[in-house]
SEMARBA-546703 format. One record per atom (N, C-alpha, C, O): x, y, z. Coordinates in steps of 0.05 Angstrom, whole numbers. Layout:
N
X/Y/Z
...
***
This chain:
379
17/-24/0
0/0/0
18/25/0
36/31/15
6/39/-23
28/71/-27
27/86/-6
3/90/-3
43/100/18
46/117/35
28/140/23
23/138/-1
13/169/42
2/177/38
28/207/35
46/209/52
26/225/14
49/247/22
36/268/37
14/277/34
57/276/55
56/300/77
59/326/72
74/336/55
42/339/91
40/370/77
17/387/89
2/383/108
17/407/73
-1/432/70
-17/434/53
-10/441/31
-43/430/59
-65/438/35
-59/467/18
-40/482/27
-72/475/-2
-62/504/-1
-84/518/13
-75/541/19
-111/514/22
-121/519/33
-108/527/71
-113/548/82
-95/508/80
-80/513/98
-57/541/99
-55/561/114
-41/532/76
-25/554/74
-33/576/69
-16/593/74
-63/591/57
-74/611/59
-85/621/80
-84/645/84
-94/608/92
-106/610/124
-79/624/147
-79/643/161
-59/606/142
-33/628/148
-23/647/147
-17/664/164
-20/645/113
-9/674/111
-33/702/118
-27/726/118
-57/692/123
-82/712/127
-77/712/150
-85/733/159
-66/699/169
-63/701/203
-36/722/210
-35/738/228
-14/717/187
8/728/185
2/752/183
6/766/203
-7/762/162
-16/789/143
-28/805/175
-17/826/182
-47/795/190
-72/810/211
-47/813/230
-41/834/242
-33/786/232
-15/801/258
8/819/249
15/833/268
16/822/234
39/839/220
20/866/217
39/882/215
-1/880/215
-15/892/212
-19/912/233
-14/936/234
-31/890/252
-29/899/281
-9/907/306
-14/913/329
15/903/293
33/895/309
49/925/294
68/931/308
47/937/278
52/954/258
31/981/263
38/1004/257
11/977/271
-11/993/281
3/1008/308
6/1033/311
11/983/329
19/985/356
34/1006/358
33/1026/372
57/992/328
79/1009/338
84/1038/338
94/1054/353
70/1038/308
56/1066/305
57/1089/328
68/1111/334
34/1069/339
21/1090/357
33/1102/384
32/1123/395
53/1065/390
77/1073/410
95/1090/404
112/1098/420
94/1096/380
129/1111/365
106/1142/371
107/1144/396
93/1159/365
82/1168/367
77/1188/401
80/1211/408
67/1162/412
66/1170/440
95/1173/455
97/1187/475
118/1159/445
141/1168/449
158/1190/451
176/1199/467
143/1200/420
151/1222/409
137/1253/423
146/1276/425
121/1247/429
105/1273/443
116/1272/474
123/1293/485
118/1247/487
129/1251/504
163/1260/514
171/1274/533
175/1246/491
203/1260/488
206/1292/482
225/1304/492
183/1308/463
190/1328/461
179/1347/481
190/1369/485
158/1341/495
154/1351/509
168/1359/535
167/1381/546
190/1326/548
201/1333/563
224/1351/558
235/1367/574
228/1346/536
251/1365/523
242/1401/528
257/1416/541
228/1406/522
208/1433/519
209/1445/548
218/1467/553
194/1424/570
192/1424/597
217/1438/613
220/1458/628
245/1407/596
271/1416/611
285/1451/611
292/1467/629
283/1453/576
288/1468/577
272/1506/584
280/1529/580
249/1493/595
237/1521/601
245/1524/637
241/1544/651
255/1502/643
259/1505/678
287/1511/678
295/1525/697
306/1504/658
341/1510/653
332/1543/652
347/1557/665
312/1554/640
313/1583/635
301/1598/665
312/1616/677
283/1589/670
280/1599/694
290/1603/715
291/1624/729
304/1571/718
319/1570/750
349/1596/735
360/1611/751
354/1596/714
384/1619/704
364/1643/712
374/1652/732
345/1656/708
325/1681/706
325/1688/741
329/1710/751
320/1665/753
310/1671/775
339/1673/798
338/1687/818
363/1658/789
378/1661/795
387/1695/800
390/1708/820
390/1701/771
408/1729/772
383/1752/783
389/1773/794
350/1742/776
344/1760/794
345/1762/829
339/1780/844
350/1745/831
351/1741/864
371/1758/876
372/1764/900
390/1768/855
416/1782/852
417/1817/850
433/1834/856
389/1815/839
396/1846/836
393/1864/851
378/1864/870
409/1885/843
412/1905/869
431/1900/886
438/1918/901
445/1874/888
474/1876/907
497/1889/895
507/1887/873
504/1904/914
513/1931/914
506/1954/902
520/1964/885
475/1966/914
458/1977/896
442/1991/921
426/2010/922
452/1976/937
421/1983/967
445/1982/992
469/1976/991
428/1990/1011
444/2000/1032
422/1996/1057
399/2003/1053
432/1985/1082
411/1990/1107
392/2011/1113
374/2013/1130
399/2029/1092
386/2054/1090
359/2056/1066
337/2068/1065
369/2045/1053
352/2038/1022
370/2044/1003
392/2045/1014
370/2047/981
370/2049/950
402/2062/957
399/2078/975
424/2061/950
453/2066/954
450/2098/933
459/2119/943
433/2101/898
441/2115/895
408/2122/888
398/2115/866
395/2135/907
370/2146/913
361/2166/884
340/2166/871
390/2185/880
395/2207/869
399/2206/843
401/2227/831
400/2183/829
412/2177/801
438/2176/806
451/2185/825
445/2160/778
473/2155/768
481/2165/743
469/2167/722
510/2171/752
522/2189/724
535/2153/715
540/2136/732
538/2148/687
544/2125/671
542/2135/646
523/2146/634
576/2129/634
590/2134/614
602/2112/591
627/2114/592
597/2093/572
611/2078/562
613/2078/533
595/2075/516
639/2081/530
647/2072/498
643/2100/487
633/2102/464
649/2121/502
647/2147/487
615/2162/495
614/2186/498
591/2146/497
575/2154/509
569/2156/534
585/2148/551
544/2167/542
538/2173/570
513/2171/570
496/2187/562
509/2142/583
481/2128/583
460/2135/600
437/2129/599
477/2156/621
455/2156/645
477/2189/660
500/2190/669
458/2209/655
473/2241/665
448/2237/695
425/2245/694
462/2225/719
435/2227/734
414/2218/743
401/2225/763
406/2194/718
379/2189/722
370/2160/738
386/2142/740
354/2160/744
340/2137/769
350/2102/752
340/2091/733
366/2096/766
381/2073/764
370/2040/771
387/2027/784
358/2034/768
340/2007/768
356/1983/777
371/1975/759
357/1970/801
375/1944/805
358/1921/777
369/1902/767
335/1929/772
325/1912/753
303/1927/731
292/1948/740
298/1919/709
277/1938/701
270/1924/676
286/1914/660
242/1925/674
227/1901/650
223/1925/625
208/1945/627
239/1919/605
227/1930/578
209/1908/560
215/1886/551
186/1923/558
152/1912/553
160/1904/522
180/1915/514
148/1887/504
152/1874/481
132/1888/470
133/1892/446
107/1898/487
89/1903/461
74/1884/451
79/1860/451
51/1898/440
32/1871/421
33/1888/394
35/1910/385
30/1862/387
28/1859/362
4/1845/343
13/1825/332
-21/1849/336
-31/1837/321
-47/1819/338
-55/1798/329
-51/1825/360
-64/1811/387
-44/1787/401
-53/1767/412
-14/1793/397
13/1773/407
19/1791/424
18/1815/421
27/1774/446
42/1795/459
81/1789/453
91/1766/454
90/1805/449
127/1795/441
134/1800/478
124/1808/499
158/1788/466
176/1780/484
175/1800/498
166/1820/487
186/1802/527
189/1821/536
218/1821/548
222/1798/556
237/1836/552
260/1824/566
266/1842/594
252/1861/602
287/1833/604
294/1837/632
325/1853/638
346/1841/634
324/1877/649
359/1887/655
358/1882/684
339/1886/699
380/1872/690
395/1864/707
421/1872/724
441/1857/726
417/1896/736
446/1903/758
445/1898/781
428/1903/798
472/1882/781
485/1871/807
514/1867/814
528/1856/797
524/1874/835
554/1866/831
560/1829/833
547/1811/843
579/1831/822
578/1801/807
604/1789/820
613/1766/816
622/1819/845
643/1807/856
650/1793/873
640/1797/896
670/1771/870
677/1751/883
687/1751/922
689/1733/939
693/1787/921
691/1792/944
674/1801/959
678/1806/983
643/1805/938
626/1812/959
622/1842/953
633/1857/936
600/1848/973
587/1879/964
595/1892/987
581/1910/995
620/1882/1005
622/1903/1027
634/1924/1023
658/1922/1016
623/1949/1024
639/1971/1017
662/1991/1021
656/2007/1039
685/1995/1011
710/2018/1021
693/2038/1036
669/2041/1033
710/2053/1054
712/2077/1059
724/2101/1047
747/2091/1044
726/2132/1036
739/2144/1018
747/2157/1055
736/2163/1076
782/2156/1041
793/2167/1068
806/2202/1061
818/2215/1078
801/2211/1032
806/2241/1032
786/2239/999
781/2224/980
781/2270/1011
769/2278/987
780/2277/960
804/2272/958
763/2283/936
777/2281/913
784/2306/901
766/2323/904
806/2313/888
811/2346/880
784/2348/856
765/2364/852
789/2332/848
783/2331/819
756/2307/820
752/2289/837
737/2316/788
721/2283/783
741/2263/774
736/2241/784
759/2262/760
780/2253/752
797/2240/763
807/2220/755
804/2257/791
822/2248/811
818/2220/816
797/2210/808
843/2203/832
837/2186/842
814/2182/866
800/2200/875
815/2156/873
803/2151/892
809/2137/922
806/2113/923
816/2150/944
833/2138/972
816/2134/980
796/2147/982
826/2093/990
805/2086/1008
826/2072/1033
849/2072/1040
802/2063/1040
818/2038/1073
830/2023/1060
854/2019/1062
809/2009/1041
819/1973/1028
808/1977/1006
799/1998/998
810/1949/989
816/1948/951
787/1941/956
771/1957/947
773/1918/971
750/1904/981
751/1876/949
733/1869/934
768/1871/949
772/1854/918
779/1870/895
791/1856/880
777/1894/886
780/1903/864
812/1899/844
835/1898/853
807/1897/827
820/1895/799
817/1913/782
798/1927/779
839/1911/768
841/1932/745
821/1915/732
818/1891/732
804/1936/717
789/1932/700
749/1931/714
727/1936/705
760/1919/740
733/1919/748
726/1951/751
741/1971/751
690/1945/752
667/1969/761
667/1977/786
658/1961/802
674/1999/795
665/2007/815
637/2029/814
629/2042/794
626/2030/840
603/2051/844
613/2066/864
622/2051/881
615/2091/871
614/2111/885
595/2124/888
579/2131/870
596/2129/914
564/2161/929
569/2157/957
591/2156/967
552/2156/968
545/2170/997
534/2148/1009
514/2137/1002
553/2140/1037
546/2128/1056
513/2125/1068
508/2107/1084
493/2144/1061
469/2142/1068
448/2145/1045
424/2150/1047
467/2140/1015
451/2145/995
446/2168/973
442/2167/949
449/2190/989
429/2217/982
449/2231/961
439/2252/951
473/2225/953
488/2232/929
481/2221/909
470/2199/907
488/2240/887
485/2227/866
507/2204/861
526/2207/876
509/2183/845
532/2168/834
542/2162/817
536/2168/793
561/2149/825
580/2151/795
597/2118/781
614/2107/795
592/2111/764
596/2079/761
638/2086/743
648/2094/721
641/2081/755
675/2078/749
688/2052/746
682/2034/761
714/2047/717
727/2033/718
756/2036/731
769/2057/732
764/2015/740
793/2020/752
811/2009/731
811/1986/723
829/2034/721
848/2025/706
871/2011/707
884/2002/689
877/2011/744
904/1992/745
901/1982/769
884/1990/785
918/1963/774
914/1950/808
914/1975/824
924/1997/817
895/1968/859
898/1994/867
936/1990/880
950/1970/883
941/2021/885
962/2031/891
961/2042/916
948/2062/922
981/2022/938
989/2030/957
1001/2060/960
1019/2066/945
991/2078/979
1003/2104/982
1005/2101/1015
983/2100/1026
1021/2100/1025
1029/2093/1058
1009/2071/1068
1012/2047/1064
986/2086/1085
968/2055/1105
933/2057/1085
911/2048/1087
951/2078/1066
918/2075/1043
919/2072/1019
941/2078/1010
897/2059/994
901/2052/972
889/2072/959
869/2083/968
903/2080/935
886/2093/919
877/2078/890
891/2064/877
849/2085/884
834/2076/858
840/2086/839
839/2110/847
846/2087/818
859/2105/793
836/2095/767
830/2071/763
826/2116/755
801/2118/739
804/2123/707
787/2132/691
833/2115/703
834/2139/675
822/2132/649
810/2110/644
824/2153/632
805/2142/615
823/2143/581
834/2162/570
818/2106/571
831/2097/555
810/2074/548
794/2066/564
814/2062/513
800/2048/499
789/2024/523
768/2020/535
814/2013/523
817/1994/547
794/1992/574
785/1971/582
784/2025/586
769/2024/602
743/2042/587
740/2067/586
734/2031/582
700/2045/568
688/2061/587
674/2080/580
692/2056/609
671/2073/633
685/2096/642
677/2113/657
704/2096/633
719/2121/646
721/2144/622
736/2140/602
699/2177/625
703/2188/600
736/2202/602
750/2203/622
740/2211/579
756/2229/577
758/2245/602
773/2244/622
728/2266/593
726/2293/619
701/2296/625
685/2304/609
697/2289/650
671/2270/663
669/2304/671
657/2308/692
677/2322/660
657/2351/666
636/2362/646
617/2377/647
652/2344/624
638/2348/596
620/2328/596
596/2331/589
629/2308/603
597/2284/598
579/2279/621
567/2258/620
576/2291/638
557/2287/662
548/2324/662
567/2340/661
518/2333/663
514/2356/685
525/2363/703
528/2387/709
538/2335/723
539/2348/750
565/2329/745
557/2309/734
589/2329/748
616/2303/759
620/2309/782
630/2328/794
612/2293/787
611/2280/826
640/2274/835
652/2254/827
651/2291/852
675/2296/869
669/2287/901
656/2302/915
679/2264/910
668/2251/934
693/2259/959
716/2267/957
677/2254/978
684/2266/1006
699/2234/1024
699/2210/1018
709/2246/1043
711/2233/1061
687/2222/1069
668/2237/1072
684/2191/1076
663/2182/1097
639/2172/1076
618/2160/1081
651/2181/1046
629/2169/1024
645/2136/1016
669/2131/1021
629/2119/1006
639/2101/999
648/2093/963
649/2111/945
651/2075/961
662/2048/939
665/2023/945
681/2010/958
632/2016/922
637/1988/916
644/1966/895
638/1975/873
651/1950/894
662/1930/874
636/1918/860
619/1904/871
635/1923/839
615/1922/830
626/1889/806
610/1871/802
651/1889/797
664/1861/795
671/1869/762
677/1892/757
670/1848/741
674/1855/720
641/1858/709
645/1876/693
623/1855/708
601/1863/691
582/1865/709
583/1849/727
560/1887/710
547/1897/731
519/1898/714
499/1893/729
514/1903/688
484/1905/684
479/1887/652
486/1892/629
465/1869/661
467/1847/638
425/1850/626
406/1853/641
426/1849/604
404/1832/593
393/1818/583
400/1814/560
371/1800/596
365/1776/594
333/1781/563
315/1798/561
339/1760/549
321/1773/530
314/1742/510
332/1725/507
294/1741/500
288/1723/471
302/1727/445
298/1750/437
318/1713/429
328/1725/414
325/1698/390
334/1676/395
312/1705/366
302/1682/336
332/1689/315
347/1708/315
331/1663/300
338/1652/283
326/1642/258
315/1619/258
326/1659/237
335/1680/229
318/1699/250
299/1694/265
336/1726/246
319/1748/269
284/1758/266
270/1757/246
277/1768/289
247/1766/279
240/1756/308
254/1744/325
208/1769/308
192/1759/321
190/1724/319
195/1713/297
182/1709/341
174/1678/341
153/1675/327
132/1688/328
165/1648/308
142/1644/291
149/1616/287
168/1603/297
121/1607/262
129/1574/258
155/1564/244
160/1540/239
169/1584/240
194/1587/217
224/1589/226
246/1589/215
214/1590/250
247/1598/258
249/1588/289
230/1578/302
277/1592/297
285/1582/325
293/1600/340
306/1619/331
285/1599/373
290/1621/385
300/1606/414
299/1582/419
310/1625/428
339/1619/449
332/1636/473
325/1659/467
332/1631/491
331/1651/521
361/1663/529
377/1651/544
365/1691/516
390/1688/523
403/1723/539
389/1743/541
427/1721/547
434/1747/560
460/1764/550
481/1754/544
456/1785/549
483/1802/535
489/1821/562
479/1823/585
509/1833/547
518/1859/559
509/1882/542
514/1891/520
490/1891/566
476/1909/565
482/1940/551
464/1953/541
507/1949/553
525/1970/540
544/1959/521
545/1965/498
553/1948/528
573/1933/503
552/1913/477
564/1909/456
531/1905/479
518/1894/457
508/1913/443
511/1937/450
496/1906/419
476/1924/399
447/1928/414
444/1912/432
432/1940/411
404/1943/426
385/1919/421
367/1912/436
396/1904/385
371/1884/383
400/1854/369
405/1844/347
408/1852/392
438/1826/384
427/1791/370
411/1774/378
442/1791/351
446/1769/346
450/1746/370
457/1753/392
444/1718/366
457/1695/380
486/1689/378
502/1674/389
486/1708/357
527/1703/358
541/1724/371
566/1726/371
518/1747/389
530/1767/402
517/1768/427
515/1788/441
508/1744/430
501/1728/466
507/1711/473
518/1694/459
499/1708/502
497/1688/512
477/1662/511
459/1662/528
477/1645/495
451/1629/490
450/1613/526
469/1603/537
428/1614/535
418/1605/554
400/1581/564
401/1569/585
380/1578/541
357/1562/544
344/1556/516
326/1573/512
347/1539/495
346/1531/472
306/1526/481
294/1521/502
297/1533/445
268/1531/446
251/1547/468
230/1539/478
263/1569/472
248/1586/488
231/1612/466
246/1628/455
208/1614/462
189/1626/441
173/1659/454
164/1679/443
177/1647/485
169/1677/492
173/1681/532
181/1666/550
165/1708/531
182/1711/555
169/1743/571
176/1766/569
151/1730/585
134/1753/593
138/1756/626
139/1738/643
139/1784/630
145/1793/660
131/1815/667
122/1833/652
130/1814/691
113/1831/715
124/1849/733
142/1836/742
124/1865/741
127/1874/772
99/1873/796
76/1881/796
120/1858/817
98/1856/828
97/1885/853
118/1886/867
78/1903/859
86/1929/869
60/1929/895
38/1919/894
71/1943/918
69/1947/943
63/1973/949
77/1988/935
48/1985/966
44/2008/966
71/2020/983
88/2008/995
67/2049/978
92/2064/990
96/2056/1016
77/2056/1032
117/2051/1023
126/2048/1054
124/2018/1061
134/2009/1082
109/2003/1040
96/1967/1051
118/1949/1040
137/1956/1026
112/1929/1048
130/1901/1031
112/1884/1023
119/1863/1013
84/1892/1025
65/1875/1019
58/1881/993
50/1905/990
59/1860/965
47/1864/949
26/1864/939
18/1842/931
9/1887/934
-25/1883/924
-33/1887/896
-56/1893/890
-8/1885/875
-13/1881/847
11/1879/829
34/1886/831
-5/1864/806
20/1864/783
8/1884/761
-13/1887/749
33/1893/761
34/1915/737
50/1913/713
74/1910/718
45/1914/684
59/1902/666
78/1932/657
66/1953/661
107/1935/645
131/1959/644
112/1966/618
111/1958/594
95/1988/636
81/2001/613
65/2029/627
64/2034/651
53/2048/603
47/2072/617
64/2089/629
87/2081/632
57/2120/638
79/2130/649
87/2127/676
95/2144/692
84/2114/679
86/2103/719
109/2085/711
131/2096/708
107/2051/704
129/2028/696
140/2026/678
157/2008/678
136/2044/648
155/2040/628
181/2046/637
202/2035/632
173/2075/657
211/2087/663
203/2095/690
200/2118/698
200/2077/702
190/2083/743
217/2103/750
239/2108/742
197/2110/771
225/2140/784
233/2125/805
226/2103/812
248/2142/814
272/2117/841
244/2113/860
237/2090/864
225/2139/874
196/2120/893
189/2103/871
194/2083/884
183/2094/851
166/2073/840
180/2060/844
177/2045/863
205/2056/828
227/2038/838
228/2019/866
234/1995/870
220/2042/885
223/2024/912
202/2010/923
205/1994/942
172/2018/909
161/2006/909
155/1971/898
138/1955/906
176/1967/876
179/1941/862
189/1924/884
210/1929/896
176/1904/890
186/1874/908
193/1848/903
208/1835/917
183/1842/881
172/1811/863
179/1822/838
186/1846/838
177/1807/814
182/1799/796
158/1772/787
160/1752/802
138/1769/765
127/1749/760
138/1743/734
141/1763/719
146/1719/724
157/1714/698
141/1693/689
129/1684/708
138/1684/670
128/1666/656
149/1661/620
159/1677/604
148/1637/621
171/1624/597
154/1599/583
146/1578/593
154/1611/555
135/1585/538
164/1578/525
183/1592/519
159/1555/525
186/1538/502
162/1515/487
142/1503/494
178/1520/464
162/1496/442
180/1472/433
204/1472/431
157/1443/427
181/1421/425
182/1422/398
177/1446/393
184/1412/378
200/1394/352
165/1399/338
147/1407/353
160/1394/313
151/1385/298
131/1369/296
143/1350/288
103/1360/297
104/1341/297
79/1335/280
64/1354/277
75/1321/272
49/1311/257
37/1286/263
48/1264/261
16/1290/271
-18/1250/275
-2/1240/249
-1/1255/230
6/1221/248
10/1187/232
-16/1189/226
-23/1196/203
-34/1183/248
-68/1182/232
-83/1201/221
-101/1197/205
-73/1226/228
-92/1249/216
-71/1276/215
-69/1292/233
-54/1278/186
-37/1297/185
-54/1326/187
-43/1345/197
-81/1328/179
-82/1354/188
-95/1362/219
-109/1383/221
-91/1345/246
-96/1343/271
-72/1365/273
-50/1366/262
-85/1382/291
-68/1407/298
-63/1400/338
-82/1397/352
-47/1399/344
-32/1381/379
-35/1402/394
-43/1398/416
-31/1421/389
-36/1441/410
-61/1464/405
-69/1472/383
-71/1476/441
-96/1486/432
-92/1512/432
-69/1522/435
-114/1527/427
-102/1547/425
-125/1573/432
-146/1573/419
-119/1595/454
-84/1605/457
-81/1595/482
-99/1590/497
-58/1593/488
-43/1589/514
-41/1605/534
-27/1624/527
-49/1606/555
-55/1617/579
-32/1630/597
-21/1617/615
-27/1652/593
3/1656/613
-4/1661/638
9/1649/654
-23/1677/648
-32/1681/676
-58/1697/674
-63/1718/663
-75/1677/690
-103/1685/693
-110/1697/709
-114/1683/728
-116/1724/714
-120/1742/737
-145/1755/728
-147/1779/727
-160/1743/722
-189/1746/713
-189/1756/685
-170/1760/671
-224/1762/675
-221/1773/648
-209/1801/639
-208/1810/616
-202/1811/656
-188/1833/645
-156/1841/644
-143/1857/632
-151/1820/664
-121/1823/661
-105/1787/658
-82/1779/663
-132/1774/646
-119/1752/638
-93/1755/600
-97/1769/580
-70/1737/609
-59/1752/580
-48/1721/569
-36/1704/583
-56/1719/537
-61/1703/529
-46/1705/507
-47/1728/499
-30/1687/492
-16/1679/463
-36/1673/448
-49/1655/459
-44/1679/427
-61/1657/400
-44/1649/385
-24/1663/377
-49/1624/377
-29/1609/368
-46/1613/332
-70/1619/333
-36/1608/305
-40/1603/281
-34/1571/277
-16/1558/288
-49/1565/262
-47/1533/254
-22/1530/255
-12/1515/273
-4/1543/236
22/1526/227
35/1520/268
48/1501/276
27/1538/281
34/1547/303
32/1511/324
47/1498/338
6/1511/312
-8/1491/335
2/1464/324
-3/1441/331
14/1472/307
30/1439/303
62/1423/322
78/1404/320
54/1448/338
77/1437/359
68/1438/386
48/1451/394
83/1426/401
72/1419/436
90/1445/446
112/1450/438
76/1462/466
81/1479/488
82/1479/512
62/1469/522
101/1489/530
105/1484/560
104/1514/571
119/1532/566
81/1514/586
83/1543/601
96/1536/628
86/1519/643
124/1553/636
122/1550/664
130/1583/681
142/1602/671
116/1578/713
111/1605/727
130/1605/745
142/1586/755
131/1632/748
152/1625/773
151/1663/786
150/1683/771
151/1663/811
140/1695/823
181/1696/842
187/1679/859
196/1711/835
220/1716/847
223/1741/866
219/1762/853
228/1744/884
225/1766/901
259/1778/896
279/1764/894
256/1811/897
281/1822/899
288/1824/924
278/1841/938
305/1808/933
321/1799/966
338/1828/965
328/1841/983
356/1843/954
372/1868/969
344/1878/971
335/1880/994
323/1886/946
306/1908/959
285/1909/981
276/1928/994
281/1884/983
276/1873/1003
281/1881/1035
266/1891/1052
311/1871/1036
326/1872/1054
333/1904/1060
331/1912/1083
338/1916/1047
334/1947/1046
319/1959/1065
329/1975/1081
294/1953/1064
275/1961/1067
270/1989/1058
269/2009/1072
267/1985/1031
258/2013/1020
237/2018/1021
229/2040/1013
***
């Protein structure tokens, strides 16, 4: 009797490859959807990270400002400051801000960036201040103190009045100080080398401030007033087209609107950058509102408004990557507009996003920083 031969109907083998086909299908579906959910979650954390890298740097240097700026008394230069650099003279006098928000403006119902100046001494020895142990002949003249208190050639110094009420004067030191018997003198001259020092500080100030015995100098370090600001690639307002950076310059030495190749890049995917003051009534530390650097009160506050400022509210959107639904390319991922701070309907302030816009994931994060010298001041 003939053996029977072994095998697969083709009936069988179709039944397979149809089992094959459904699971290869599904398993392809899965992945999809896992690659997908990966992807939103990767960029997001990405977006997240870097909007808290910008903050905790933001909140840092503001926690900063105003050291060597304020005094047990209040505000060190009550009176304004004379400030001179690079041939100009930025400030004959006028009310000097340990911090101060320039407003972005709207645009087209956007609000732009807003950015942040920043003075603080930045020296390694601290904001304790010299004593001036003889007067000066001259604005020009040197400067005799007790001690150097850290200073270097090249660093900033600030000069005025032990209780404030002088005007002041922001000086570079041109050479190590110089022992003259049991006192040092500061030497101020003015060369390419030192930008802050004019020529003839009688010609570029109203008033050149000639200090006394019993007035001080402080070390203000090598860079004293920085700004922190949004800055796109190519330049331009944020849009679906370009890349933008949280970043900080030098505030006199940069251009007014700098390139990323003429900053400090700080915080990658940062799209916008909105700030507050938070303000206290005269004489209080209690704050009972935020006010946005606008109007004639906060665009250019006078040294009282000034001392009224306590807080700082910031808010930082960063955007992730690209992304498009696998299932539905025209599904738009983000909603729109984005909420920066809700303080009811009238002073709620809001981004609208445009489609091309909403094709990427957004991270809002808050953060309220208190100014600790002015604070501590008690101005």
């Amino acid at each position: 009797m003939r053996a029977r031969n072994q095998g697969l109907s083709l009936v069988e083998l179709m039944v397979a490859v149809t089992l094959a086909l459904i699971t290869t299908v599904v398993v392809m579906q899965v992945l999809s959807v896992y690659e997908a959910r990966k992807r939103t979650a990767t960029v997001g954390n990405d977006a997240e990270m870097s909007a808290a890298v910008g903050l905790f740097m933001l909140e840092r240097e503001i926690r900063s400002a105003g050291a060597g700026l304020t005094l047990p008394s209040g505000l060190a230069c009550a009176n304004g400051i004379n400030g001179h650099y690079n041939g100009t003279t930025f400030s004959d006098g006028a009310a000097f801000a340990p911090l101060r928000i320039v407003d972005g403006g709207v645009v087209g119902g956007v609000p732009r960036p807003d950015r942040v100046r920043v003075m603080h001494s930045d020296a390694a020895f601290g904001v304790a201040p010299a004593t001036i142990l003889q007067g000066m002949g001259a604005a020009s003249s040197p400067v005799t103190v007790s001690t150097a208190v850290g200073l270097v050639e090249s660093d900033l110094m600030l000069l005025g009045a032990s209780d404030g009420q002088k005007l002041c004067t922001l000086m570079q030191l041109s050479e190590d100080p110089v022992p003259v018997g049991t006192t040092l003198q500061l030497v101020h001259g003015s060369a390419a080398s030192y930008p802050y020092n004019p020529a003839s500080p009688s010609a570029s100030f109203a008033t050149a401030m000639r200090y006394d015995v019993g007035d001080i100098v402080v070390n203000l370090g090598q860079l004293g007033l920085r700004t922190f600001g949004v800055i796109c690639d190519p330049a331009g307002a944020p849009s679906a087209t370009n890349s933008c950076d949280l970043a900080a310059w030098n505030t006199l030495a940069a251009p007014a609107n700098p390139t990323l190749a003429q900053a400090d890049s700080i915080s990658s995917q940062v799209v916008n950058l909105q700030v507050q003051y938070g303000v206290a009534p005269a004489g209080s530390q209690a704050v009972d509102q935020w006010v946005n650097a606008t109007g004639g009160t906060w665009a250019n506050p006078s040294a009282a408004d000034m001392a009224r400022i306590k807080v700082v509210r910031i808010v930082i959107v960063t955007r992730g990557n690209f992304e498009r639904d696998p299932e539905d390319p025209t599904n738009l991922v983000s909603p729109t507009p984005l909420v920066l701070w809700d303080d009811g309907p009238a002073a709620q302030r809001n981004i609208p996003l445009t489609d091309d816009e909403r094709r990427f994931r957004y991270k809002v994060l808050r953060v309220v920083v208190p100014l600790i010298n002015v604070i501590w001041a008690d101005v």
